[in-house]
C-alpha positions as CSV (number, residue, x, y, z in Angstrom):
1,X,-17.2,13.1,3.5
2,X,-14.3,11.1,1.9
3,X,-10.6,11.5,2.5
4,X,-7.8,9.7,0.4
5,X,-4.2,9.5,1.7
6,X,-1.1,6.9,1.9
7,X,-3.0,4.5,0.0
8,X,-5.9,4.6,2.7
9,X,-10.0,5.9,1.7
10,X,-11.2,7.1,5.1
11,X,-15.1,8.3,5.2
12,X,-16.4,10.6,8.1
13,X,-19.7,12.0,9.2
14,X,-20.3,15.6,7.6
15,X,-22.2,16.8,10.9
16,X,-20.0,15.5,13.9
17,X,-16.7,14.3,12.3
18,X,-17.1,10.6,13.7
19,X,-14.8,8.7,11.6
20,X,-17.5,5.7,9.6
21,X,-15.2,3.8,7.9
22,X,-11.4,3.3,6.9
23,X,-9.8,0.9,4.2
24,X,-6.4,0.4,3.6
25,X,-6.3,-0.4,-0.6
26,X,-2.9,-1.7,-0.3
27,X,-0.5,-2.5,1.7
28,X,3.4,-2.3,2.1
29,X,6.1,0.3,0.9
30,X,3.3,1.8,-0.9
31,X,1.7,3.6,2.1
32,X,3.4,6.9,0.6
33,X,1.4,6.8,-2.3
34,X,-1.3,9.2,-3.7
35,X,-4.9,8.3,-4.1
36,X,-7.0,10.0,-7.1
37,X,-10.6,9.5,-5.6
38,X,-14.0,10.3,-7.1
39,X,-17.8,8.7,-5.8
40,X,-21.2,8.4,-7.2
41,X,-24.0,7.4,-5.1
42,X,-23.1,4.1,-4.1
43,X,-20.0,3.2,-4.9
44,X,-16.4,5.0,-3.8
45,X,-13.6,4.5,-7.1
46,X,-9.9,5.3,-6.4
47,X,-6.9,4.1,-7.7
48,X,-3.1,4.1,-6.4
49,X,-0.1,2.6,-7.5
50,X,-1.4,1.5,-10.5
51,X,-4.8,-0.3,-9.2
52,X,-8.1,0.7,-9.4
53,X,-10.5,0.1,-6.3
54,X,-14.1,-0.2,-5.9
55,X,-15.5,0.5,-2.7
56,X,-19.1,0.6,-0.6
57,X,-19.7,4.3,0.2
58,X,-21.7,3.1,3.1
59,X,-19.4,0.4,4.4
60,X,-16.1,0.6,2.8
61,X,-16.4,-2.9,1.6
62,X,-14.3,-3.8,-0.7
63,X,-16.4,-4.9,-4.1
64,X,-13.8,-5.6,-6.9
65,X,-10.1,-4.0,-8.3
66,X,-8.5,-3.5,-11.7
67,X,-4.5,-4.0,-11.7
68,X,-4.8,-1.8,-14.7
69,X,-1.8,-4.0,-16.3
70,X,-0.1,-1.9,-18.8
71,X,-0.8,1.2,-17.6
72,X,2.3,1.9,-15.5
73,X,2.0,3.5,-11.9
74,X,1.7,7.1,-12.2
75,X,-1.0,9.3,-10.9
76,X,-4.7,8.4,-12.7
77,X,-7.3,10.6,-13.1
78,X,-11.2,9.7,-12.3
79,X,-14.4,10.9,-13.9
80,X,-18.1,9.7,-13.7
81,X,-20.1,10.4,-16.7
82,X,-23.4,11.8,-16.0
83,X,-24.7,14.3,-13.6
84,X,-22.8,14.6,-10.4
85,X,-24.3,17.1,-8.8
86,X,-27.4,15.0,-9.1
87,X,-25.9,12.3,-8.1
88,X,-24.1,13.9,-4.7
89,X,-27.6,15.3,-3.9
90,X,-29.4,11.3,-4.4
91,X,-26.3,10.5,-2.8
92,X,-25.8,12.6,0.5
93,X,-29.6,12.1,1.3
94,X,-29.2,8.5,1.4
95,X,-26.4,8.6,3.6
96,X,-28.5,11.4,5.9
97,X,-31.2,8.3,6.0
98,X,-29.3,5.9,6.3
99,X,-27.3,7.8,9.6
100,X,-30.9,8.3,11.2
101,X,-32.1,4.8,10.4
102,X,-28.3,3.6,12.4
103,X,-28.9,6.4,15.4
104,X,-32.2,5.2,15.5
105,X,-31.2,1.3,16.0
106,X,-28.6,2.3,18.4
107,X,-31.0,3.8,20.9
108,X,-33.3,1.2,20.4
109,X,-30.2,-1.3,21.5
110,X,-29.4,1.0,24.3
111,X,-33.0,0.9,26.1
């Protein structure tokens, strides 16, 4: 699950809550600010303040921005062509695989 707030994409586990990843898109007097959010498969888009972000959705990673120059600061609106209900399905079983293949490396570290 994804939450967007005060310029901050936060991304928790559906099943317990645990908290995965956080990144802060910018920094500053900007904290206030709103984030439009949308996600595909792989990738997590939001913008704020007048910037558009590209994110991991496993890792939060940072992958590349848009300043968006010209297009002011408002609030933006996101959309992903294609199927998205395909694409959450494709998406949240590869983040339920990708938690079992992590649970399952943890308990092999722990033994």
């Amino acid at each position: 699950m994804l939450v967007a707030t005060k310029c901050t994409v936060l991304a928790f586990d559906r099943e317990t809550g645990v908290r995965r990843w956080e990144t802060a898109l910018k920094s500053g007097w900007t904290k206030q600010d709103f984030v439009s959010l949308v996600a595909d498969d792989r990738r997590v888009y939001a913008t704020t303040f007048g910037e558009l972000f590209c994110l991991d959705l496993f890792t939060g990673s940072l992958l590349w921005t848009d300043k968006l120059e010209g297009m002011g600061y408002g609030i933006a609106s996101l959309a992903l062509p294609g199927s998205i209900p395909a694409r959450v399905a494709g998406g949240a079983e590869h983040m339920r695989r990708a938690e079992e293949e992590r649970r399952r490396s943890n308990n092999n570290q722990q033994q």
